[in-house]
N, C-alpha and C positions, 0 to 999 in steps of 0.2 A: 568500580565506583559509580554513583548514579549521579547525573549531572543534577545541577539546580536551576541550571536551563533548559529549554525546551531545544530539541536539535535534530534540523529534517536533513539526513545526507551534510552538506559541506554547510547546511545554514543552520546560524547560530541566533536564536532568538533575541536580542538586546534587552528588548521586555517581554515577558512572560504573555502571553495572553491574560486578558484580566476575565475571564471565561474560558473553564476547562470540565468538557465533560467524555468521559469515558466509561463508555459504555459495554460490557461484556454477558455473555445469554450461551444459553444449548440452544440446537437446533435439535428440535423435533418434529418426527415424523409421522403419520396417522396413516392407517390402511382398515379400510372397513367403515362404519358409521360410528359413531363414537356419540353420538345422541340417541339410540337403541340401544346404546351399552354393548353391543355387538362387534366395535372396532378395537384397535389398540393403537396404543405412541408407545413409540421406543425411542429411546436416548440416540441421534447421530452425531454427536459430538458437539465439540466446543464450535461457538460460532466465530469470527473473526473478529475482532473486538473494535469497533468505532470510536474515534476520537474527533469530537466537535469541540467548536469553541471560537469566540471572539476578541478581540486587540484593537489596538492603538498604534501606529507608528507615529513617531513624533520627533521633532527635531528639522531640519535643515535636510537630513536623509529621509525622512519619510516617504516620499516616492522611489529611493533608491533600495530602500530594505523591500520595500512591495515587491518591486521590479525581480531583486534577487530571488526573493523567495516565489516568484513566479517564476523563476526561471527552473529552480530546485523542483517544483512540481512539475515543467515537462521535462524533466529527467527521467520519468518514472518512479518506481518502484527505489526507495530508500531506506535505511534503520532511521525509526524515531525511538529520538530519547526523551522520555518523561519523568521530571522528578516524583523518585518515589519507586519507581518502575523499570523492570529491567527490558533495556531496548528491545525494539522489533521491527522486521519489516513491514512496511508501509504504503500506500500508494497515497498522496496528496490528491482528492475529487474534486474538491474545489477550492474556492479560493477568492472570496467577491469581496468588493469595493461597497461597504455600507453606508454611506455619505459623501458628500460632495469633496474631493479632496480639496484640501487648502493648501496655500502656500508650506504648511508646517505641521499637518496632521492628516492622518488618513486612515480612517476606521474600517474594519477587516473581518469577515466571519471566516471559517475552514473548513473541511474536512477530513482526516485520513482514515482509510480503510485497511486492515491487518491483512496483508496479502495473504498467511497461509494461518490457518488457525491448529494449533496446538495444546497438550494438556500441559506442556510445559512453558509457555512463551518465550522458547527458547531461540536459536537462532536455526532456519531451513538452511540445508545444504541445496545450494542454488550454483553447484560447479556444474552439473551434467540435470540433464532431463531424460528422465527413459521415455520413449514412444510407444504411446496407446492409438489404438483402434482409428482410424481416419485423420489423424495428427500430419501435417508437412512441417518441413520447417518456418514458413509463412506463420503457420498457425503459434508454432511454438516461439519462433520470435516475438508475437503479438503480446505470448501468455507472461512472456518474462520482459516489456518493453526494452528489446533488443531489436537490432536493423538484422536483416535477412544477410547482408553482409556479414556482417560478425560472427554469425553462425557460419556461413561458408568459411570464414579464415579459420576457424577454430575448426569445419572438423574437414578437411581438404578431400578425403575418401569420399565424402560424397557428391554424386554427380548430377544425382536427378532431386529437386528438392517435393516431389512428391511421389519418390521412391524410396518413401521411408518403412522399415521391419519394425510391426511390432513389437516391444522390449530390445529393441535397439537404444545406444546409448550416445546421445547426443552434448558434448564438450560446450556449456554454453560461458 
């Protein structure tokens, strides 16, 4: 079922943003001159789909929905629900204070970024990461806003965290 509110992670939007823009594109790639007519673009797939938009918080809680939902965004990486739209993960970029807040109002722009782009917008298998080419786990914590910790509980084998194999399989 697709919510009729907006929903980053554990926040539940009260009010909608009264500005929703979503934005979706192919990434294309060019090699050669392509104003000689001598180059070519090929299709690299789906781009990650951006969601902009601005709000209102209002009420008595107005600084306290900001507060949470800034809090939701250093979380990292979350499913957003948009109505109309089947969830997906997310990273929250921004998140600015557009006027002066008042005692009872507080105006808001946003951003989120589609962490992994897909032809389905379905949902990434985000349990394990395999290891590529010059990857630690530093690096990989970073890619999935996870602490270095968490990676070590999860995979105890290992000892050196920039003694990682190639197509090694990482429990994140």
């Amino acid at each position: 079922m697709i919510p009729e509110k907006i929903k980053f992670g554990d926040y539940i939007f009260n009010i909608n943003p009264e500005t929703l823009r979503i934005s979706d594109g192919r990434r294309v790639s060019e090699y050669g001159s392509l104003q000689n007519m001598g180059g070519r673009a090929f299709d690299a797939g789906q781009k990650c789909r951006r969601v902009t938009g601005s709000g209102v918080f209002c009420g008595e809680r107005a600084m306290v929905d900001y507060m949470r939902l800034r809090y939701q965004m250093k979380m990292g990486m979350q499913r957003l629900y948009l109505p109309g739209h089947s969830p997906f993960y997310a990273i929250m970029t921004s998140l600015v204070v557009t006027s002066q807040p008042g005692p009872d109002r507080l105006e808001y722009t946003f951003e989120f970024i589609q962490t992994e782009a897909n032809e389905e917008y379905g949902y990434p298998d985000y349990s394990s990461h395999t290891v590529s080419e010059g990857e630690n786990l530093f690096s990989i914590a970073s890619l999935y806003s996870l602490s270095y910790e968490h990676l070590i509980n999860n995979n105890p084998s290992i000892t050196d965290p920039f003694d990682l194999t190639v197509g090694m399989r990482i429990d994140l």
